[in-house]
DONU-953895 format. One line per 10 residues: number of its first residue (from 0); their letters; for each residue x, y, z negated of C-alpha. Coordinates in pm, whole numbers, plus 32768, in hexadecimal, padded with zeros to 4 digits. Layout:
BEGIN
NUM> a> X,Y,Z | ...
! end
This chain:
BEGIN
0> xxxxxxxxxx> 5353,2E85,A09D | 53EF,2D62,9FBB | 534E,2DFB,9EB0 | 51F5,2DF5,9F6A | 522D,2C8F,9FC0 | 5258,2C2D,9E19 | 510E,2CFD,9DD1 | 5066,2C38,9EDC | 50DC,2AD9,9E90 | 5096,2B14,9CFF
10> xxxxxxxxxx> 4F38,2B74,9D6E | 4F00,2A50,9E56 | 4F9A,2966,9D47 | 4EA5,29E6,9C57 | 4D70,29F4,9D31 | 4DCB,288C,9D5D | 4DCD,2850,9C19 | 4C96,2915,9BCD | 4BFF,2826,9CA2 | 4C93,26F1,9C1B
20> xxxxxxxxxx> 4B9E,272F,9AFE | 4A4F,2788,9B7E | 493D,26BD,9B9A | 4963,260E,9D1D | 47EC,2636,9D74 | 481D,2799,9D56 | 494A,279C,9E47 | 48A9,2860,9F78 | 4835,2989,9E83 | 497B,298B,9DA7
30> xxxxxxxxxx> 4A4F,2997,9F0E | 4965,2A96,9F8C | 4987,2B6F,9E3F | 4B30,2B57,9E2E | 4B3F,2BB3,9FB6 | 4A5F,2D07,9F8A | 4B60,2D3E,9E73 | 4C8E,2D07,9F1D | 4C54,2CFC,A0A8 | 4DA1,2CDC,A0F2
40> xxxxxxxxxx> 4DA0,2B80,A04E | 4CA0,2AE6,A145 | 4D41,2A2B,A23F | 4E27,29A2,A147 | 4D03,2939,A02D | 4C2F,28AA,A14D | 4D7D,27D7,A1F3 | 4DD4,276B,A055 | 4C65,2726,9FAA | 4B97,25F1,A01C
50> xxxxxxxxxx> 4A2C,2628,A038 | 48FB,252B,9FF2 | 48DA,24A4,A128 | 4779,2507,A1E5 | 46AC,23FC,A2FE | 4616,245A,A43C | 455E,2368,A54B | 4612,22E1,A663 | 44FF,2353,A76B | 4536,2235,A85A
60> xxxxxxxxxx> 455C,2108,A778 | 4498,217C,A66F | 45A0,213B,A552 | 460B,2206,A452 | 477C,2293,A40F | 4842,239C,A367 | 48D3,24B6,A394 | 4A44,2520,A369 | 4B49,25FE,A3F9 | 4BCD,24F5,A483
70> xxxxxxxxxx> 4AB8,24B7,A5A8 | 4A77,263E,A5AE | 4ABB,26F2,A6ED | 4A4B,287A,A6D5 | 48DE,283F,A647 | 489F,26DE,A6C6 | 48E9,256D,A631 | 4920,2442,A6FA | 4884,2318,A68B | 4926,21E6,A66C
80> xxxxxxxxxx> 4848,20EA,A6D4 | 4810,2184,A856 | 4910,2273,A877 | 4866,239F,A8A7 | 484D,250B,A838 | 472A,25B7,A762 | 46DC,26A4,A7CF | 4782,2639,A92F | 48C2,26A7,A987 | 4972,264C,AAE0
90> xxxxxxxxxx> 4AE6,2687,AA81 | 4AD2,25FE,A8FF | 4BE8,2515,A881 | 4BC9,23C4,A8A3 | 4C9C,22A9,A866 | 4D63,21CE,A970 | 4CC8,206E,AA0A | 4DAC,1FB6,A959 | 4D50,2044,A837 | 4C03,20A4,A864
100> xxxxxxxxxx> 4BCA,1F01,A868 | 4C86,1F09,A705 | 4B7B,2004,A69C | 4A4A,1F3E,A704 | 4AFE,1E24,A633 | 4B25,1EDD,A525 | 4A0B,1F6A,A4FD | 4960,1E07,A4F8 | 4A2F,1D61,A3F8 | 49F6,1E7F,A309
110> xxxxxxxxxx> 4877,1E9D,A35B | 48A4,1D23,A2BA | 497A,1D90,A1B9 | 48B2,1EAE,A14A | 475B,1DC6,A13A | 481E,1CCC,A064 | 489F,1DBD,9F65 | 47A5,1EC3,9F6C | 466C,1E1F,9FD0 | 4608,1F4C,A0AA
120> xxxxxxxxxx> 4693,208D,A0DC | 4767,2137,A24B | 48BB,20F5,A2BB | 4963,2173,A3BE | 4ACD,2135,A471 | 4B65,2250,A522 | 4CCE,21C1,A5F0 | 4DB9,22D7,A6BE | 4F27,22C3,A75A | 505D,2301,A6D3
130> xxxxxxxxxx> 516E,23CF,A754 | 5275,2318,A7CC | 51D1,21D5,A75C | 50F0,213B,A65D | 4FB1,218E,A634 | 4ED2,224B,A4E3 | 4D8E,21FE,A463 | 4C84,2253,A357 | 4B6D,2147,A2D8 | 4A3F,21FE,A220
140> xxxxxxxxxx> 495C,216D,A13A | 483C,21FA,A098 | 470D,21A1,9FA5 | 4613,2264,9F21 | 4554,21D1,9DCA | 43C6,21A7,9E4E | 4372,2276,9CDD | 42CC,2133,9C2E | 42B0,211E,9AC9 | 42D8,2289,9AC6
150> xxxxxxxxxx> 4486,227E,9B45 | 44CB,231D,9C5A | 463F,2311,9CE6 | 4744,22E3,9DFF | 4859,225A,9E67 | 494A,22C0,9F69 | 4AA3,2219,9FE9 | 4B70,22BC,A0CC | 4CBA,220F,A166 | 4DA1,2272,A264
160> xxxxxxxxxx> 4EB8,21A2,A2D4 | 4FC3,21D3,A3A1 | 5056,20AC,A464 | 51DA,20BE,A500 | 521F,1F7F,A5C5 | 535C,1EDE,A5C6 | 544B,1EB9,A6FF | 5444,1D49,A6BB | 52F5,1D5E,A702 | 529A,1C53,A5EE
170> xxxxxxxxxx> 5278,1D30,A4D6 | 51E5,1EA3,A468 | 51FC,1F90,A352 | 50C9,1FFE,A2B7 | 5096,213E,A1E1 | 4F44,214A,A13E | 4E9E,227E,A076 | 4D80,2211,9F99 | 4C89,2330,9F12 | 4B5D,22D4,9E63
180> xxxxxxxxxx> 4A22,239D,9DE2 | 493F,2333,9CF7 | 4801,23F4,9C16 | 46EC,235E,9B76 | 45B8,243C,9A98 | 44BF,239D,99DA | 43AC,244E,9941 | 42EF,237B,9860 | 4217,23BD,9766 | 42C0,2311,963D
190> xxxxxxxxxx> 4441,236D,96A5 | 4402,24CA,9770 | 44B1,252D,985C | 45F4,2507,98DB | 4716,251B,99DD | 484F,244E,99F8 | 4919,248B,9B4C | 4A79,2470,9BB2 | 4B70,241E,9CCF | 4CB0,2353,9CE8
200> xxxxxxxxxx> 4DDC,2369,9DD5 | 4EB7,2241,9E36 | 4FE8,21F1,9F4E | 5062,20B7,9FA3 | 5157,201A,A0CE | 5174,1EC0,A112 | 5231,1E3F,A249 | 51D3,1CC6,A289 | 5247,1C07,A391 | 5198,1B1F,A488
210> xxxxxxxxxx> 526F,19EF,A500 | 524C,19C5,A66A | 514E,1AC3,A685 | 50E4,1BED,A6A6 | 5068,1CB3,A5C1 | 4ED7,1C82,A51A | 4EBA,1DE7,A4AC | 4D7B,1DA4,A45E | 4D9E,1CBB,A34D | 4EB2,1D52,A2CD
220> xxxxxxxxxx> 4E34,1EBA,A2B3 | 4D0F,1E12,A236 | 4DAE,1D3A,A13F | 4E7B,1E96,A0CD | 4D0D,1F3C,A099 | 4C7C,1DEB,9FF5 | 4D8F,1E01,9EDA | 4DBF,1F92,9EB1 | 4C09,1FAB,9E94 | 4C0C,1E7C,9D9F
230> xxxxxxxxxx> 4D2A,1F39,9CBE | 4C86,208A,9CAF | 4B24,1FF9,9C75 | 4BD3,1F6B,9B49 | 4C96,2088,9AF7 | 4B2F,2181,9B06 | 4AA0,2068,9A32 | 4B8A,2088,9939 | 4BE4,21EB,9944 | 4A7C,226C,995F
240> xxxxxxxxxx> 4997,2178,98ED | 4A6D,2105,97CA | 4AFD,224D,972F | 49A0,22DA,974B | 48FD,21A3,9690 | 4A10,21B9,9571 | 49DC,2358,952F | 484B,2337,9537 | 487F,2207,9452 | 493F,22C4,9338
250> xxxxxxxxxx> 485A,2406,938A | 4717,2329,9352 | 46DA,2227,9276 | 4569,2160,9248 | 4596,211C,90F7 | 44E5,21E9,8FEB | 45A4,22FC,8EF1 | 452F,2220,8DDF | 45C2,20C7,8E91 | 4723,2196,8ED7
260> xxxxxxxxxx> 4739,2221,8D6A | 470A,20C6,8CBF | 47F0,2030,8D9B | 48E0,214A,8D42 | 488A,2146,8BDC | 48D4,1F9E,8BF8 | 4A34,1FE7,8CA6 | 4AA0,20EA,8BA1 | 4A39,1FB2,8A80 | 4AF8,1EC6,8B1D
270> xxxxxxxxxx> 4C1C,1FB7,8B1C | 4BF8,2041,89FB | 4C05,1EB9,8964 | 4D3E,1E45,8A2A | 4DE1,1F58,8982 | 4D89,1F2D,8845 | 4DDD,1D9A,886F | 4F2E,1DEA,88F1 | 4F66,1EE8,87B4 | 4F5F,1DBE,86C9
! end
């Protein structure tokens, strides 16, 4: 049995991995293809592997939101903005009336904070209870590149938080877990075409305290989010978008064979006479 356990954590560690490095718009068909090849591996690659995050209509209100495990119950999603199941369900999940207020509040002030960063795009805020107390969360952002100028593209944030009040009452612990997905492809007719994708993983815990107050978990988760989104933009910008500039720039040069060999052949002279001057 212990011996069956090892075989099956090695595989899940390298399925992982596997994953790690594939291309994130082809997530759904890579996921599909390691399941059919080890079935005993599903529940635990479909608990551990983020997917791009999908929209549906809220029927009621007529806004859009996305789709997650987190607002799944069976085969129907609840929709943040009225609450309800699609398609309906009588006993699904929903959160307390406390918290349910928190929801509708959060769900405005990252509407705002999606619009302001993103110019466009879906979010969505999904809030549920805590066992004994506290209460967990995921925020969901997504935007999909409109395919101008021939770039198509998406982004897609996903952020759950977990949120363990004090007994003071005045303060709270909060444990965040950042994931972001990004691809872009071009295909244009001078460059061709090409695909640059990639995801990034990040935790962080703060525990501020309010004086005289209670908590504004709110602002503080989204303060948390604010930060960790601003750091791995950077981090994608730097890892992806600079690494790949530097390899196709010492792959590709635009100056001629002719141009490169006299500079070469003007290098070597220069050499070749600070040698001879430092002979004498």
């Amino acid at each position: 049995l212990q011996q069956y356990c090892n075989m099956t954590d090695a595989q899940l560690d390298c399925a992982l991995d596997l994953m790690r490095r594939l291309p994130p718009q082809n997530i759904e068909e890579n996921l599909a293809g390691l399941i059919d090849l080890v079935p005993s591996l599903c529940e635990d690659l479909l608990s551990s592997i983020d997917q791009p995050l999908k929209v549906m209509k809220d029927v009621k209100t007529g806004k859009d939101y996305l789709l997650c495990d987190y607002n799944r119950d069976g085969d129907s999603y609840r929709s943040p903005w009225s609450n309800e199941y699609d398609p309906p369900l009588e006993d699904g999940a929903v959160p307390t009336k406390d918290l349910r207020k928190l929801e509708i509040t959060a769900n405005g002030a990252f509407d705002a904070y999606r619009e302001l960063y993103f110019e466009g795009g879906v979010s969505s805020v999904y809030l549920w209870d805590l066992e004994p107390t506290g209460f967990a969360g995921v925020v969901l952002i997504k935007k999909v590149g409109d395919g101008s100028k021939q770039v198509k593209g998406c982004f897609d944030s996903i952020h759950v938080v977990e949120v363990q009040e004090r007994s003071s009452g005045r303060s709270a612990t909060y444990k965040l877990t950042s994931t972001v997905m990004l691809w872009l492809e071009t295909n244009k007719k001078d460059s061709g075409k090409m695909a640059l994708g990639g995801s990034l993983t990040r935790q962080d815990e703060r525990t501020p305290t309010d004086h005289d107050k209670t908590p504004n978990h709110i602002v503080h988760i989204g303060t948390m989010i604010e930060d960790m989104e601003n750091k791995m933009r950077s981090t994608l910008n730097e890892i992806y978008f600079g690494k790949t500039k530097d390899i196709v720039n010492d792959l590709r040069s635009i100056e001629s064979k002719r141009d490169q060999k006299f500079k070469l052949s003007a290098a070597r002279g220069i050499a070749d006479a600070l040698k001879s001057r430092h002979g004498k």
